[in-house]
C-alpha positions in Angstrom: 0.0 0.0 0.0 2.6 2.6 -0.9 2.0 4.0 -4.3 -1.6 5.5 -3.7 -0.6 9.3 -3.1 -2.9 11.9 -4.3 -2.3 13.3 -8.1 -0.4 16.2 -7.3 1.4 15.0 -4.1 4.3 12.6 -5.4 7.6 13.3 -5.6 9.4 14.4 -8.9 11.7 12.5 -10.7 15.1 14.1 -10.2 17.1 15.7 -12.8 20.1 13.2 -12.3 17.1 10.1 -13.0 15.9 12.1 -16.2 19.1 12.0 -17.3 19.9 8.0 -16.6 16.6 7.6 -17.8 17.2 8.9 -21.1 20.2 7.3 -21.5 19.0 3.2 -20.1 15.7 3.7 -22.6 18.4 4.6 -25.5 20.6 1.8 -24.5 18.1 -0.5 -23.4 17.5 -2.8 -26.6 16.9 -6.1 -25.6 17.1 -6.1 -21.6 13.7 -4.7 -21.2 12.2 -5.3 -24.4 8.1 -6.5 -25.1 7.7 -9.9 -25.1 7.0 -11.8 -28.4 3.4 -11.3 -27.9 3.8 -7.7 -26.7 3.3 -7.8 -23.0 6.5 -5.9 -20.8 5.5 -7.3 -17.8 2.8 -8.7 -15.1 2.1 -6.6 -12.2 2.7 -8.1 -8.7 1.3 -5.5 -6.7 -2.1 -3.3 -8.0 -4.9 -2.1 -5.9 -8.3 -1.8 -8.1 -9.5 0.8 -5.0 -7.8 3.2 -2.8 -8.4 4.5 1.2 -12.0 4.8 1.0 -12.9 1.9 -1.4 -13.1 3.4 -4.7 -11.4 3.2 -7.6 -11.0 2.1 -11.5 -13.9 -0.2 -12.5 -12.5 -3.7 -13.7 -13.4 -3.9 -17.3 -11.4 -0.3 -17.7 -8.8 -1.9 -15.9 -8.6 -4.7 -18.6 -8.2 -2.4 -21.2 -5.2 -0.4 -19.2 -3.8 -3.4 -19.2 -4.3 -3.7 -22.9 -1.0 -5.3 -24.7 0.9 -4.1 -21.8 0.3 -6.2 -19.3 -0.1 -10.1 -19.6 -1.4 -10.5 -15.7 -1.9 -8.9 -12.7 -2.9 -9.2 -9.0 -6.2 -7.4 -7.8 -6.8 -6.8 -4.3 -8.4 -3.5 -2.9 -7.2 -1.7 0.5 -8.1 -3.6 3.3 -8.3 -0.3 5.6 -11.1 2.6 5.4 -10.2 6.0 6.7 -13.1 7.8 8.5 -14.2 10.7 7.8 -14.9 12.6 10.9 -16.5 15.9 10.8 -14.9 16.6 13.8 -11.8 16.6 12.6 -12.1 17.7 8.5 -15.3 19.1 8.4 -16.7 19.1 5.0 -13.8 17.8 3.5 -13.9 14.4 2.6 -10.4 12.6 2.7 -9.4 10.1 0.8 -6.0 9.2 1.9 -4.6 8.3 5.1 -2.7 11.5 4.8 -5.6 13.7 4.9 -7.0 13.4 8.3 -5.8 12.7 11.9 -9.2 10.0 12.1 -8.2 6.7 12.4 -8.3 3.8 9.9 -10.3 1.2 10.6 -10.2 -2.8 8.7 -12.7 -3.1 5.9 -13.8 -7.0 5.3 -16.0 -6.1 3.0 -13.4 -5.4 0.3 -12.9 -9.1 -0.2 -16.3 -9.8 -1.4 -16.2 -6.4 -3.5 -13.2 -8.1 -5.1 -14.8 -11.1 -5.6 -17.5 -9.8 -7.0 -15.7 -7.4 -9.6 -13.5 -10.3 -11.0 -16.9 -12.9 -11.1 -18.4 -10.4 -13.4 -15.8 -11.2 -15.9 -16.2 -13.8 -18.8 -13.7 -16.7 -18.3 -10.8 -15.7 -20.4 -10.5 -12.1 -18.7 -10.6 -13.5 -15.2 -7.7 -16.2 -16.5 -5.6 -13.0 -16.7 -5.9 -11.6 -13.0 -5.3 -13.2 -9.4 -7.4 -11.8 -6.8 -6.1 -11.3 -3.3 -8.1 -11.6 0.4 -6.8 -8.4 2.5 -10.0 -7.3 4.6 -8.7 -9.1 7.4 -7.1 -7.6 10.6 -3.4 -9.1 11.4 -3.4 -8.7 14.8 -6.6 -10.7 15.4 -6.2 -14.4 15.8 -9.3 -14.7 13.8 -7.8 -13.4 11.1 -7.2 -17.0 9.7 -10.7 -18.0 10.1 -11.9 -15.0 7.9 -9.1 -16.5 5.2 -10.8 -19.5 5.6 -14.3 -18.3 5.2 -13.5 -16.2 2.2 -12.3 -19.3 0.3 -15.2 -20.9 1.3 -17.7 -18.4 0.0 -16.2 -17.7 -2.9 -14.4 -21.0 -4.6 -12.1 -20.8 -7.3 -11.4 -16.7 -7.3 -8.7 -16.5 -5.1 -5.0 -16.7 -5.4 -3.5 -15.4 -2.1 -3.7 -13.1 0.6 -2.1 -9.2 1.1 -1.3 -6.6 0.4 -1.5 -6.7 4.3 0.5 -4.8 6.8 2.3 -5.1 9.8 5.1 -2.7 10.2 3.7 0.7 7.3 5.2 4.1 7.9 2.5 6.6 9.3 -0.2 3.9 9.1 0.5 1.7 11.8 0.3 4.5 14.2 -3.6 5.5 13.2 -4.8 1.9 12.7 -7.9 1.7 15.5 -7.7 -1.5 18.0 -4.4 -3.3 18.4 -1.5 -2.4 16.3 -0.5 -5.2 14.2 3.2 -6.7 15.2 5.3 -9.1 13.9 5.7 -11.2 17.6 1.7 -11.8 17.5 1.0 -15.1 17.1 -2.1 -14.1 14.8 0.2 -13.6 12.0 2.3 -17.1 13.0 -1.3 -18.5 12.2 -2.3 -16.9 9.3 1.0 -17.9 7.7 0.4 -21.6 8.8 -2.8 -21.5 7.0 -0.8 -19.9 4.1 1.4 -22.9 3.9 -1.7 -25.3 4.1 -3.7 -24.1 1.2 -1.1 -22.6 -0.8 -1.9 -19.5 -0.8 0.7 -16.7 -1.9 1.2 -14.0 0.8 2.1 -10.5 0.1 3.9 -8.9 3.6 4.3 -5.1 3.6 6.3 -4.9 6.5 8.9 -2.0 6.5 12.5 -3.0 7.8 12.9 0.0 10.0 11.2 2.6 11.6 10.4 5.5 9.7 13.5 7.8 9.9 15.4 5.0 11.7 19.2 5.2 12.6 21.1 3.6 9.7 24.0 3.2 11.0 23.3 -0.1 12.7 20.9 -3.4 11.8 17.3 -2.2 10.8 15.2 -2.7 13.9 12.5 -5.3 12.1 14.7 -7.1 10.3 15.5 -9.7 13.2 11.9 -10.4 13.7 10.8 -10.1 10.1 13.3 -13.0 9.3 12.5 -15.3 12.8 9.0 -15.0 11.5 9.9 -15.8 7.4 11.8 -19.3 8.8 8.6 -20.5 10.7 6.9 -20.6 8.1 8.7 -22.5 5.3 5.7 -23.7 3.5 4.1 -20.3 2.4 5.3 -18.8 -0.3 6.0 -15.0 1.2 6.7 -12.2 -1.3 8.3 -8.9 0.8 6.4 -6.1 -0.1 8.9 -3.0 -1.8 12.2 -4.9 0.0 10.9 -3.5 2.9 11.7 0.1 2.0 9.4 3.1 2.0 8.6 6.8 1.8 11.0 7.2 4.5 11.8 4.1 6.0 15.5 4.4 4.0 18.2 1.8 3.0 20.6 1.3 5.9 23.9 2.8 6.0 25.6 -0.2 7.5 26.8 -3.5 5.8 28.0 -6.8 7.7 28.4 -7.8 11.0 30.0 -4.7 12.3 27.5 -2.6 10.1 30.2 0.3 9.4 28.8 3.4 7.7 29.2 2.4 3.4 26.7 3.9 0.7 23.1 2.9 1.3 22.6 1.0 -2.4 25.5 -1.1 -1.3 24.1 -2.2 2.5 20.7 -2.8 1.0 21.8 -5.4 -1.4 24.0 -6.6 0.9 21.2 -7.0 3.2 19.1 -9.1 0.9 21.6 -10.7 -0.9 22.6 -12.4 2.5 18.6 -13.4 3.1 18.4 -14.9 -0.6 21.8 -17.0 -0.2 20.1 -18.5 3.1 18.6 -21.6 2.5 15.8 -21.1 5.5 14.6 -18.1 3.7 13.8 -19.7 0.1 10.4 -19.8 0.3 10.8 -15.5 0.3 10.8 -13.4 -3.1 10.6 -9.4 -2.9 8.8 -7.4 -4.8 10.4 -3.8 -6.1 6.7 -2.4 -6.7 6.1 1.5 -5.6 7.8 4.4 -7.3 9.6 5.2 -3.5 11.2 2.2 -4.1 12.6 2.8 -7.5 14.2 6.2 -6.6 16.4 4.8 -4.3 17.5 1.9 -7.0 18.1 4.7 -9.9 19.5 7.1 -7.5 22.9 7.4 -9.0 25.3 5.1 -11.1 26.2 2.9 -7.9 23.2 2.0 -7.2 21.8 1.5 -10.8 24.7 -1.0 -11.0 24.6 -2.6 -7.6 20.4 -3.2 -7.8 21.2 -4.7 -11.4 24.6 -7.1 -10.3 21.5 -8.5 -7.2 19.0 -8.9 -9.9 21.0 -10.9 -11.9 22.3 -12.9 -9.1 19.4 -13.9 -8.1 17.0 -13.4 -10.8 14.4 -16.1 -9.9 13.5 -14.6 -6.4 12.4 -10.9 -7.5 9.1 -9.4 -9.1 8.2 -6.2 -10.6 4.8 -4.5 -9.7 3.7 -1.1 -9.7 1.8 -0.4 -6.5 -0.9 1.5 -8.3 -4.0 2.6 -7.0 -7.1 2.7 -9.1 -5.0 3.9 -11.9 -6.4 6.1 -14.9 -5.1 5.1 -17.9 -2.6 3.1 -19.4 0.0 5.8 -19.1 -0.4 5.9 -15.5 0.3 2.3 -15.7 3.4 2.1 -17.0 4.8 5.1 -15.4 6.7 3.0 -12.4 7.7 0.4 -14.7 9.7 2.8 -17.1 11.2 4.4 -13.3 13.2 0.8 -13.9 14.2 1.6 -17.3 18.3 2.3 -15.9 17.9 -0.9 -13.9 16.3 -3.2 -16.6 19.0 -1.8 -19.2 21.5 -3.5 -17.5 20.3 -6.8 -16.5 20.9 -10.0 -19.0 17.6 -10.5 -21.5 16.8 -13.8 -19.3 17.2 -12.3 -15.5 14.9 -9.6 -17.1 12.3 -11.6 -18.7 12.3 -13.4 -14.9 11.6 -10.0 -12.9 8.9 -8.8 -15.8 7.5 -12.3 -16.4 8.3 -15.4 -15.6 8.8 -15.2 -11.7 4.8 -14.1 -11.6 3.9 -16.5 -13.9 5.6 -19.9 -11.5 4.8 -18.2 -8.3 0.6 -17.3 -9.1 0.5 -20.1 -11.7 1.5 -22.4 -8.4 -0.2 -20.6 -5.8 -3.2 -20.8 -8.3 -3.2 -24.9 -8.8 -2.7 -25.1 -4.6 -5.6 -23.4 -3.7 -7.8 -24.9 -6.3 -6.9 -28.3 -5.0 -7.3 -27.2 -1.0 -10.9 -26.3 -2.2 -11.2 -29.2 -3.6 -10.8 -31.1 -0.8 -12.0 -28.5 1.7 -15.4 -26.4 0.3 -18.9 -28.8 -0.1 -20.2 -27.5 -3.1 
């Protein structure tokens, strides 16, 4: 849930990024280029509604996707801001930015979602992979409501998140019990996870906003005792754990010594990819926020693009969207990438665009339709 800021309120690309831009899209060629068919990539990460449950309807969404984008996820935003008069008067916000009234967990979204994608005709739905989010991480319910939604609605859904537990300036205005990573309600909606096969997208940032970097990020311990519970589930890490503020650490290795940031951020993950209790994880780079700190100069360009092509089976692209406009609005984050993408090999690219979403939903997809199988009386 990161790239849903107001039109008018996101940052500008810098004139250093215009420039490298320019230059990648030149150079690019191959690396990045459309598939056979056309498509340039699948989109990990989309919301089809935004902070009060409104957004782009789904058959306009199809045709933003177009030739552009072979498949995507679809999962709303499982909190509602209030509007309280008290506090904004007539004004009626619409991000979680634009009033000091709390957020509240909206379980109706799920059957929304469900809905929207059921109105389709089989070979548009065969393109998108609904997600369950109205659920509330902290409750030990949570699972049960998984559970239900399945139940209610066989053979729609693919996974479960966008959900948060650790968000910069959400968290904080979240009403009830603020969501944590040592709660054992998220230890069982990850076993359930593993059981039906559903894929699980984690937003959980790796610091606290505006955190020291000079030392280890202060969720990344917890983060990673929680990741090796939970072998089974396939667990995709929501924007590397990075955010509007929530910045790459300054420190690499045991002694975490002050370096550049790009460098201790790959660092970082390149040491959770090479560990064997931790393959069942995959990160996401979806959210502009993200992609300024990867094209932020020529170090990191290069540093991001030598991780990618490590490790080039464990990364997806996704644009973090929020009930996007049109087609240009679509693509804007993926061509952020475009100094990134020009210098990975034609096959690590075609992984991060591609072929990563389709394995990962493809499998998450056959798991769940065989747990309902077994599991939902029909």
């Amino acid at each position: 849930m990161g790239g849903d800021l107001p039109k008018g309120e996101r940052k500008r690309p810098t004139a250093l990024w215009l420039v490298w831009a320019a230059i990648a899209t030149a150079a690019s060629g191959s690396a990045a280029a459309q598939e056979p068919d056309g498509y340039l990539f699948s989109d990990s990460h989309f919301h089809l509604t935004n902070y009060v449950q409104e957004g782009t309807d789904i058959r306009t969404y199809l045709e933003i996707m177009g030739d552009k984008v072979e498949r995507s996820t679809l999962f709303g935003i499982p909190l509602q801001q209030t509007w309280a008069y008290a506090n904004s008067g007539d004004y009626a916000p619409t991000y979680y930015l634009q009033s000091d009234a709390p957020l509240y967990y909206y379980s109706f979204t799920d059957a929304f979602i469900a809905q929207q994608y059921l109105s389709l005709p089989p070979e548009q739905r065969a393109r998108l992979d609904p997600m369950i989010t109205g659920f509330n991480p902290s409750d030990m319910y949570a699972a049960d409501h998984i559970k239900r939604v399945l139940k209610t609605f066989p053979g729609v859904f693919t996974g479960i998140g966008e959900f948060s537990i650790h968000k910069e300036f959400v968290s904080s205005k979240v009403a009830g019990e603020t969501a944590s990573l040592t709660n054992p309600a998220l230890d069982r909606l990850l076993e359930f996870a593993g059981e039906t096969g559903l894929v699980v997208i984690l937003h959980n940032d790796i610091n606290i906003p505006f955190g020291p970097l000079d030392q280890e990020p202060l969720y990344l311990r917890q983060a990673k005792d929680v990741l090796r519970r939970h072998p089974n589930a396939t667990i995709i890490w929501a924007h590397t754990g990075l955010g509007r503020v929530v910045r790459p650490t300054q420190a690499s290795g045991s002694a975490y010594h002050v370096v550049e940031r790009s460098e201790a951020h790959t660092d970082l993950l390149a040491d959770m990819l090479a560990d064997p209790s931790l393959s069942h994880v995959y990160f996401d780079i979806s959210w502009d926020e993200v992609a300024k700190y990867a094209v932020d100069n020529p170090d990191s360009i290069r540093r991001t693009a030598e991780l990618f092509n490590r490790f080039p089976d464990r990364f997806l692209f996704g644009t973090d969207n929020v009930a996007p406009r049109d087609q240009a609005a679509q693509l804007r984050v993926y061509h952020l990438w475009d100094p990134v993408f020009a210098e990975l090999t034609p096959e690590t690219s075609h992984a991060i665009r591609i072929g990563n979403y389709r394995r990962i939903f493809d499998g998450g997809r056959t798991r769940v339709r065989a747990w309902e199988a077994a599991n939902v009386v029909r």
